[in-house]
C-alpha positions as semicolon CSV with decimal commas, in nm:
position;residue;x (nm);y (nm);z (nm)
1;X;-3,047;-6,413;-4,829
2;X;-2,723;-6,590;-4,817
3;X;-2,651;-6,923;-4,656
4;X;-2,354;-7,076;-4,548
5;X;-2,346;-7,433;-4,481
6;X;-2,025;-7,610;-4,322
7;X;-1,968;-7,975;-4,319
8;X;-1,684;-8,266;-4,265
9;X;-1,649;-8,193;-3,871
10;X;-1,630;-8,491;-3,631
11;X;-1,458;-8,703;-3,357
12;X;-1,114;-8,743;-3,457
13;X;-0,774;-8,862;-3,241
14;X;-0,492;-8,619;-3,130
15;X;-0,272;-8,640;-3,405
16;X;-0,522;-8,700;-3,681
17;X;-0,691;-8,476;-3,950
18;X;-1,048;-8,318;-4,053
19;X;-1,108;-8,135;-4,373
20;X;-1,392;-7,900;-4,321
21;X;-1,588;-7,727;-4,638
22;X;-1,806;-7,439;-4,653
23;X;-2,049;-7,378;-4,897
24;X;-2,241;-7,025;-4,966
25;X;-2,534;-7,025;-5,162
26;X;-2,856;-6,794;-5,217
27;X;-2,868;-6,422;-5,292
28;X;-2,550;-6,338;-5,526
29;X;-2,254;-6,198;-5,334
30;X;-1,904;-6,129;-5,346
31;X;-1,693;-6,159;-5,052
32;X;-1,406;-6,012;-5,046
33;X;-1,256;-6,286;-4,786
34;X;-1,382;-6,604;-4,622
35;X;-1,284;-6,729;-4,292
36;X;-1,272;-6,963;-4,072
37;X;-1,320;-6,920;-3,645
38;X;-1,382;-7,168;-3,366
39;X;-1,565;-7,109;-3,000
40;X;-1,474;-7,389;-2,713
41;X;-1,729;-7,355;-2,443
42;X;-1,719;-7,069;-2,220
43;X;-1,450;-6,918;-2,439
44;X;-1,495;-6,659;-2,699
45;X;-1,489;-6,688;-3,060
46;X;-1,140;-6,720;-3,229
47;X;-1,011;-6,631;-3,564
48;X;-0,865;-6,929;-3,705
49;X;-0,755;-6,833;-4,075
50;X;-0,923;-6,659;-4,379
51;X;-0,835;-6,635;-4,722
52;X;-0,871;-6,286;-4,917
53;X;-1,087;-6,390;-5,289
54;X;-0,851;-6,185;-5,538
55;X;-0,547;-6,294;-5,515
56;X;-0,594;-6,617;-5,237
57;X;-0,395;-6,451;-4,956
58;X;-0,433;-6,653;-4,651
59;X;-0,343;-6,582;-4,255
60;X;-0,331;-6,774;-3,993
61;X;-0,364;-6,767;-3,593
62;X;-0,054;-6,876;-3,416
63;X;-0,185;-7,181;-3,274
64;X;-0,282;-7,330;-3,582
65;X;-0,017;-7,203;-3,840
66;X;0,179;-7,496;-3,981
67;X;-0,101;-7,723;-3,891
68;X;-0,403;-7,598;-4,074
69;X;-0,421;-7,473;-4,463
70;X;-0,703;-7,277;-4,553
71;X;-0,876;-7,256;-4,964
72;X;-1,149;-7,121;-5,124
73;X;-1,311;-7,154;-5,482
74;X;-1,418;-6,848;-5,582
75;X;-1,677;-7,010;-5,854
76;X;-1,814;-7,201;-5,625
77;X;-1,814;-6,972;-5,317
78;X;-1,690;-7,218;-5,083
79;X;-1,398;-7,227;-4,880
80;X;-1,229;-7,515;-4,715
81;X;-0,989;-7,573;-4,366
82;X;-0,798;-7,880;-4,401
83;X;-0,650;-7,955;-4,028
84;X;-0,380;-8,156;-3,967
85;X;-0,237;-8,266;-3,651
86;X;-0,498;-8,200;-3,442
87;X;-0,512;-8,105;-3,099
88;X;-0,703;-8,128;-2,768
89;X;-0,729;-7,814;-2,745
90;X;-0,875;-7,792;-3,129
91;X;-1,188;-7,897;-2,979
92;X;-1,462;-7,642;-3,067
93;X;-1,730;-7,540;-3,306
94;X;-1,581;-7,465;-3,605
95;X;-1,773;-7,163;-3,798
96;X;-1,680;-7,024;-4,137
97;X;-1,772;-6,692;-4,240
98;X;-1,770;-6,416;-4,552
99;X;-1,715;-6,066;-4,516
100;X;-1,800;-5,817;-4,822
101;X;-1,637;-5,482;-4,711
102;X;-1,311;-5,444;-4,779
103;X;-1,058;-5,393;-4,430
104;X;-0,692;-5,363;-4,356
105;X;-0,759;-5,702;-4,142
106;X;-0,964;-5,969;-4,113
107;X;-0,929;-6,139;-3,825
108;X;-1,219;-5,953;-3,633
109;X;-1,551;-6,147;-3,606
110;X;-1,741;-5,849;-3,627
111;X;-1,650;-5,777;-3,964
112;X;-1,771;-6,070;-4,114
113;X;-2,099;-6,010;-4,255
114;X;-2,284;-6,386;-4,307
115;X;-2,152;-6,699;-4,085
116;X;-2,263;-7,052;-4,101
117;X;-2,420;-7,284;-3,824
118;X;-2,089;-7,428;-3,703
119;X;-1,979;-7,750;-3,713
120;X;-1,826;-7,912;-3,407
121;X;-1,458;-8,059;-3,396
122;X;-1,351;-8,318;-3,098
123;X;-0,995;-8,401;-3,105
124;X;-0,975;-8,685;-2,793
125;X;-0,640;-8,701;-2,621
């Protein structure tokens, strides 16, 4: 079984920063991307960014591109979101995830096989 713990969310001013990590551990795997997505209440789950493992190509949503830089460590299966500038509207539980089948995109949920808890992220105003 794999497991995939996040960490480094928190209460944080508009205008400041949060790194977030992600750490996968257990059964062996490869993903072949790691990602990052956020839910706000009563909203649905947003892609945020992911990074592919070969050659580290990242993407971005729109409302965080320019803000937010997404890594990963591919021997030590973890990925991290470094956020900078942060929002009100960044509020949200922060999830990463892995997928392990390769796709055209990435930026469906429902691809991603294994997903952490979630770590929540308040930006105050």
């Amino acid at each position: 079984q794999v497991q995939m713990v996040e960490s480094g969310g928190g209460l944080v001013q508009a205008g400041g920063s949060l790194r977030l990590s992600c750490a996968a551990s257990g059964r062996t795997f490869s993903s072949v991307a790691m990602g990052w997505f956020r839910q706000a209440p009563g909203y649905e789950r947003e892609f945020v960014a992911r990074i592919t493992r070969n050659v580290g190509n990242t993407y971005y949503a729109d409302s965080v591109k320019g803000r937010f830089t997404i890594s990963r460590d591919n021997a030590k299966n973890t990925v991290s979101l470094q956020m900078n500038t942060l929002k009100p509207e960044d509020t949200a539980v922060y999830y990463c995830a892995a997928v392990t089948v390769y796709y055209s995109t990435y930026e469906d949920p429902k691809k991603y096989n294994y997903w952490g808890q979630g770590t929540q992220v308040t930006v105050s105003s």
